[in-house]
C-alpha positions in Angstrom: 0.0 0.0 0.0 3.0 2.5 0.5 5.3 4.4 -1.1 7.3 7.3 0.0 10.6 5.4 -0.1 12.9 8.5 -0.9 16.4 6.8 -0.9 15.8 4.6 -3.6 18.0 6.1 -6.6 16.8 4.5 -9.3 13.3 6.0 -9.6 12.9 8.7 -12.4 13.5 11.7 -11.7 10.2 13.4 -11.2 9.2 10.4 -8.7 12.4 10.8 -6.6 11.5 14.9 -6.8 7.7 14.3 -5.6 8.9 11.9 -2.9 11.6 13.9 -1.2 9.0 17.3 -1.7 5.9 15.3 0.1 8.5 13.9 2.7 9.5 17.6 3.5 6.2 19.1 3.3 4.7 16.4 5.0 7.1 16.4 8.1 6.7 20.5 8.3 10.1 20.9 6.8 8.6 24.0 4.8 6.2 26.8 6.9 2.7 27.0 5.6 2.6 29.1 2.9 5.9 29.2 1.8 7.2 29.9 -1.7 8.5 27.5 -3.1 11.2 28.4 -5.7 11.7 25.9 -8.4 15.6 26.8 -8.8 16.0 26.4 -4.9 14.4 23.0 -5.2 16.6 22.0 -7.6 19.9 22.6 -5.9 18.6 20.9 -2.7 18.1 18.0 -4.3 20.6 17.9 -7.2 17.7 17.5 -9.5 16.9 19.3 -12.3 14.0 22.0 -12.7 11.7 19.8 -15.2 10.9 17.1 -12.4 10.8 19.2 -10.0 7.7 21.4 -11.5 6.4 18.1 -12.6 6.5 17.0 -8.5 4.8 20.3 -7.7 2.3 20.2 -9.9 1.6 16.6 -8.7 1.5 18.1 -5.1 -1.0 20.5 -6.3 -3.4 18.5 -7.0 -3.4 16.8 -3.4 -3.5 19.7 -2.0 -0.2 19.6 -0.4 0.9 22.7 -2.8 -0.2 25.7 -3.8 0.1 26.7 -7.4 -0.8 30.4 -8.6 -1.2 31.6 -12.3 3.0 33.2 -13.5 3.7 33.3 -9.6 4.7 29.8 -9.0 3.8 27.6 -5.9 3.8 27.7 -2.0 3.4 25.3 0.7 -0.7 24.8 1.9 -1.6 26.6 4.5 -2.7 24.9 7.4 -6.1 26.3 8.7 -8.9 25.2 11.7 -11.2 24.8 9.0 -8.6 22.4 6.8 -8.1 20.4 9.7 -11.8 19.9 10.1 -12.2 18.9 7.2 -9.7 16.7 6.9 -11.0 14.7 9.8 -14.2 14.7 8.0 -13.3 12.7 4.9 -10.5 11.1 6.8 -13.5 9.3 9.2 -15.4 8.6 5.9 -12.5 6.9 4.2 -10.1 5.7 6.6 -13.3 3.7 8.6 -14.7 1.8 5.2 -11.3 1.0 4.4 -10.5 -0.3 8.7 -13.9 -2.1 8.3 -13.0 -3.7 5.2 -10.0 -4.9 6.5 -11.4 -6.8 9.4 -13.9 -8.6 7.2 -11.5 -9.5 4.9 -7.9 -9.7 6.6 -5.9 -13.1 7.0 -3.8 -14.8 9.4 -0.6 -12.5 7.6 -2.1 -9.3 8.1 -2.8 -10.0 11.8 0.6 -10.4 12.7 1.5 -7.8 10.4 -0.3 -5.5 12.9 1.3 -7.2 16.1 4.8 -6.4 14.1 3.9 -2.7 13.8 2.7 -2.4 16.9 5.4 -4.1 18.9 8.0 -2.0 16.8 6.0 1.6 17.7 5.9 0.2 21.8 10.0 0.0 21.5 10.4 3.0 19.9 8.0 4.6 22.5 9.8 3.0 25.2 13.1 4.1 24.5 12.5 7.8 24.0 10.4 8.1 27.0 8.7 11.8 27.7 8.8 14.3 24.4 7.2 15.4 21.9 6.9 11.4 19.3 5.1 13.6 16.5 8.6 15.3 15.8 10.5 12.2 15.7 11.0 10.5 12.2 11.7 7.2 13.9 8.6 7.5 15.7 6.4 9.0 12.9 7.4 6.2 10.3 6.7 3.4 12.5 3.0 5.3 13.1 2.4 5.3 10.0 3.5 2.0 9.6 1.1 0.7 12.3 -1.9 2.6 10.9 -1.4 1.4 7.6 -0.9 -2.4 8.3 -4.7 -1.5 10.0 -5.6 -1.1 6.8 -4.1 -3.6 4.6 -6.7 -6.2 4.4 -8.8 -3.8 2.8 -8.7 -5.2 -1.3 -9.5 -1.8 -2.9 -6.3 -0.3 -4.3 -8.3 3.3 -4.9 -9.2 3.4 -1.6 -5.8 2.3 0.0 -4.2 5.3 -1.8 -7.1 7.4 -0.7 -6.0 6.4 2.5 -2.4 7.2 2.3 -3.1 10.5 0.8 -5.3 12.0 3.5 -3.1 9.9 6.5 -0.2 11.8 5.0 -2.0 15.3 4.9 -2.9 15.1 8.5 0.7 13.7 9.2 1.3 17.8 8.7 -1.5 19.1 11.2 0.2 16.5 14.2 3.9 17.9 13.5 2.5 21.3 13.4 0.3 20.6 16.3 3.4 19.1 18.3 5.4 22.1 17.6 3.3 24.4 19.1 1.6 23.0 21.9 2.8 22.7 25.4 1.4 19.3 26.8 2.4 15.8 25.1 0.3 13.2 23.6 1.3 9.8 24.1 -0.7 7.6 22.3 0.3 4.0 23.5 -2.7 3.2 25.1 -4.9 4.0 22.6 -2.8 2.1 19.7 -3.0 -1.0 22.4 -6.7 -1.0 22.8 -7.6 0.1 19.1 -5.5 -2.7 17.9 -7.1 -5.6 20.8 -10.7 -4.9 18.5 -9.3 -5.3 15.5 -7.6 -8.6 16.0 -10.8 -9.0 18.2 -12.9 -8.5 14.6 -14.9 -6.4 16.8 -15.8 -3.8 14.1 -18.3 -1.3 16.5 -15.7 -1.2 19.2 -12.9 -0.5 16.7 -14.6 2.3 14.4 -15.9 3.7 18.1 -12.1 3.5 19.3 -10.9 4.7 16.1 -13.1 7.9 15.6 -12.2 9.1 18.9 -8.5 8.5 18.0 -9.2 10.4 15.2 -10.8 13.4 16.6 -7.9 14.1 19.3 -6.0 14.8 16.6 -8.1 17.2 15.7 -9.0 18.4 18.5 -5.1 19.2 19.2 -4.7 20.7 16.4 -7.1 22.9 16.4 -6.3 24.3 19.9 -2.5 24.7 18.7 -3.8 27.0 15.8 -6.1 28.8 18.0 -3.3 29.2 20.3 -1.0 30.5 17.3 -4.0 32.9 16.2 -4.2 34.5 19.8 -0.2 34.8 20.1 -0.4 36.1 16.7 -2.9 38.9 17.5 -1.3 40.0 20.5 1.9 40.1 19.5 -0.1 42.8 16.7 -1.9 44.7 19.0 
């Protein structure tokens, strides 16, 4: 189901430029709203322009990128309202594609879950208090773990779907962890969200899952609102 691999030098071009852009952009490597400058690109990643506009454009359309008429691109801005939506579609897709997966999922894709999850718990365990969302090692094996919930579902549209809007809300949780004073450790939740599926207890799980869902958005949305108020009286 996934594909962001960005070390792997034999991709063309353009794929190697939209992977390292949607890594960076993803992980908050570029502010909101930033330009971003096509010959810049190109020197940070020793790749020419053509892929790299190609990768932008690309980025555009998931709505990771900005693209304005002779003025080039900048990063998405992250907004209460995006997040909101987001979370919207997200519980839309991301539960049809959970359920799916525990109709459907074999003896493999059970202990593909265990795998993910035991890998997340050491990571957890050995970096103790701080902020996980800032942590690559941390953030991959996430993904990791949600993902391998969602394997057993057969649709390849809505696996990518999936991807896609786990990815864009992979930017609201760095942002959110950047600017928010208190933690969130989310081992207990993974633990019990992960007991229903293997459990194939599908109301538990979606119930489980929409409220692991919706602290993430809630989070988020208090970071920004915090921002907003630091932002206005820092103005005033």
């Amino acid at each position: 189901m996934d594909s962001t691999d960005t070390t792997t030098t034999d991709l063309p071009l353009a794929e190697r430029a939209y992977r390292s852009l949607r890594q960076a952009i993803v992980r908050c490597e570029f502010e909101p709203g930033q330009r971003l400058r096509v010959d810049e690109l190109s020197r940070r990643y020793d790749i020419s322009s053509s892929p790299v506009r190609e990768a932008l454009s690309r980025l555009s359309e998931q709505g990771l990128v900005r693209a304005f008429d002779n003025r080039g691109f900048r990063v998405a801005p992250l907004s209460a309202e995006g997040i909101a939506d987001l979370t919207r579609v997200r519980l839309l897709v991301e539960c049809e594609a959970l359920r799916e997966s525990m109709e459907r999922g074999d003896d493999a894709w059970e202990a593909d879950i265990v795998a993910a999850a035991h890998s997340l718990g050491r990571v957890e365990q050995r970096m103790g208090a701080g902020p996980l969302a800032l942590d690559n090692d941390w953030s991959d094996r996430h993904r990791a773990f949600h993902l391998a919930l969602y394997a057993g579902c057969r649709s390849p549209l809505l696996g990518q779907m999936v991807i896609e809007l786990f990815d864009a809300a992979e930017r609201y949780r760095r942002f959110s962890a950047l600017h928010r004073v208190v933690d969130r450790h989310k081992h207990a939740e993974h633990q019990q969200l992960m007991t229903s599926v293997l459990a194939r207890d599908i109301d538990a799980a979606l119930t489980l899952f929409r409220q692991h869902i919706r602290g993430t958005e809630r989070l988020v949305t208090q970071a920004l609102e915090a921002m907003q108020l630091a932002s206005t009286g820092a103005t005033a």
